[in-house]
C-alpha positions as CSV (number, residue, x, y, z in Angstrom):
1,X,-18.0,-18.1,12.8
2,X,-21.5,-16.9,12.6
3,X,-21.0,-13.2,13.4
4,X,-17.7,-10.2,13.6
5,X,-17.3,-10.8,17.5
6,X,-16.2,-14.5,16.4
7,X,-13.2,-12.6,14.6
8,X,-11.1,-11.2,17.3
9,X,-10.8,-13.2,20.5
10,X,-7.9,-12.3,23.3
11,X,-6.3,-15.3,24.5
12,X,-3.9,-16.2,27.6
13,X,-1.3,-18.5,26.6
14,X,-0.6,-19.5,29.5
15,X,-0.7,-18.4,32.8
16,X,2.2,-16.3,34.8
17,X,2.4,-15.5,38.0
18,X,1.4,-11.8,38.5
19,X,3.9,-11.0,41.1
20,X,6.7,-12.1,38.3
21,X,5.4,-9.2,35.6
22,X,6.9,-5.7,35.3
23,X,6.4,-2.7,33.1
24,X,9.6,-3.6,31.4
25,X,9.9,-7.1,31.1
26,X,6.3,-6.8,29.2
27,X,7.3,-4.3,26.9
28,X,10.3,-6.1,26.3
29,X,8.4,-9.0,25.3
30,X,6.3,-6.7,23.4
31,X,9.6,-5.0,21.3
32,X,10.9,-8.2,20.5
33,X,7.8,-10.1,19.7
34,X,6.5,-7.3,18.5
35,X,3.3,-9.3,18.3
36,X,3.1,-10.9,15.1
37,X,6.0,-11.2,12.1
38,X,3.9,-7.8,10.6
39,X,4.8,-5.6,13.0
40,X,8.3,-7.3,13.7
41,X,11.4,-4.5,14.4
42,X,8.6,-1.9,13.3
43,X,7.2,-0.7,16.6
44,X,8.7,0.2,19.5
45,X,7.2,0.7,22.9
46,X,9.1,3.1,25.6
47,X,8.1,2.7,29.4
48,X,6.9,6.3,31.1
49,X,5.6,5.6,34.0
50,X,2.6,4.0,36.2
51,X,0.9,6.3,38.1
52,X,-2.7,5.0,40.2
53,X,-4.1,2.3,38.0
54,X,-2.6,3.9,34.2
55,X,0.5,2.5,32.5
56,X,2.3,5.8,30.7
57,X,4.2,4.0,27.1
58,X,5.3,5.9,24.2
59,X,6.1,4.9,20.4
60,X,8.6,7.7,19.3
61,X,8.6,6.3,15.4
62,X,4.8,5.8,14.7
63,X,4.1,5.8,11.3
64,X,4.1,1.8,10.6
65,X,1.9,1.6,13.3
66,X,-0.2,4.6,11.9
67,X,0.4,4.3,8.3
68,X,1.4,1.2,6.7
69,X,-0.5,-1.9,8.6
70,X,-4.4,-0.7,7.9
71,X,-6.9,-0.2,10.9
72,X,-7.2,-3.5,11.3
73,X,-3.7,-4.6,11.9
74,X,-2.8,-1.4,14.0
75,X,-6.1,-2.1,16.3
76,X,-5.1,-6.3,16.8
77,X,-1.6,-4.3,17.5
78,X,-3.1,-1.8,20.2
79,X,-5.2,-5.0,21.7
80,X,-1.9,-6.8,22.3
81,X,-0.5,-3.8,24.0
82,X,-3.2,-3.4,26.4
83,X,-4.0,-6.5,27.1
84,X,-0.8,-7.5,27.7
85,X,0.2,-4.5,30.0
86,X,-3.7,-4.6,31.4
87,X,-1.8,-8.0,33.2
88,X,0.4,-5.9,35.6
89,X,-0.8,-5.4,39.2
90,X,-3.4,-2.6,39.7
91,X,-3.3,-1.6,36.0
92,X,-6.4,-1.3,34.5
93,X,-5.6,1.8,31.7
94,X,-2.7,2.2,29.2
95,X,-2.1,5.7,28.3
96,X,-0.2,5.7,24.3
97,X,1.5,8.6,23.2
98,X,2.5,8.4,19.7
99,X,1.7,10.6,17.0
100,X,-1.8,10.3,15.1
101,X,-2.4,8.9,12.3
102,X,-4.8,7.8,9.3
103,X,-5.5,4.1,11.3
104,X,-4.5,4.8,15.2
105,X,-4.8,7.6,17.4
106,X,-3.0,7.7,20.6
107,X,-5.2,8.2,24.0
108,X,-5.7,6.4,27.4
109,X,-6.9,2.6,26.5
110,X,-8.8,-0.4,28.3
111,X,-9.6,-3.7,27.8
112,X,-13.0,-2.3,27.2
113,X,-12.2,-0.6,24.2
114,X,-11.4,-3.8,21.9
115,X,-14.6,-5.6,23.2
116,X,-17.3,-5.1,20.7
117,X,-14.5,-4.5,17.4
């Protein structure tokens, strides 16, 4: 690796079928995989809505994200969640409502926002 963008590099396993994906079948995957054994049974995603091109989620209990896994580990954590909902028909925005804290703020993410960290 010769500079930081070597660091972080979003990945598709393998591919699936975009007519197979649903809001909650991903954050399904999302609770139970939960992205990594750091974050396992610590963070829970809840399904709003979609409305236009925006995915509406919500993480009633916060804090580990916000608190207890750095800035680091909450922002590979917000990546996943994007990305992975980002795969949905038509969504191209992920709106997070979760309470604010000292390493993640909640707000209306793209794919965008993780390219240059």
């Amino acid at each position: 690796m010769n500079d930081s963008t070597d660091l972080l590099k979003m990945t598709k396993i393998r591919p699936i079928s975009s007519d197979s994906l649903n809001p909650k079948s991903i954050i399904g995957f999302l609770n139970v995989t939960n992205l990594g054994n750091a974050t396992s049974g610590k963070i829970y995603l809840d399904f709003n809505k979609i409305s236009h091109d925006t995915i509406y989620v919500k993480i009633k209990e916060s804090t580990f994200l916000t608190e207890n896994i750095g800035t680091t580990g909450a922002m590979l954590y917000l990546a996943g969640v994007v990305y992975n909902l980002t795969e949905l028909k038509k969504v191209k925005y992920v709106n997070l409502d979760f309470e604010e804290g000292d390493h993640a703020s909640p707000g209306v993410y793209s794919r965008d926002a993780f390219v240059d960290r």
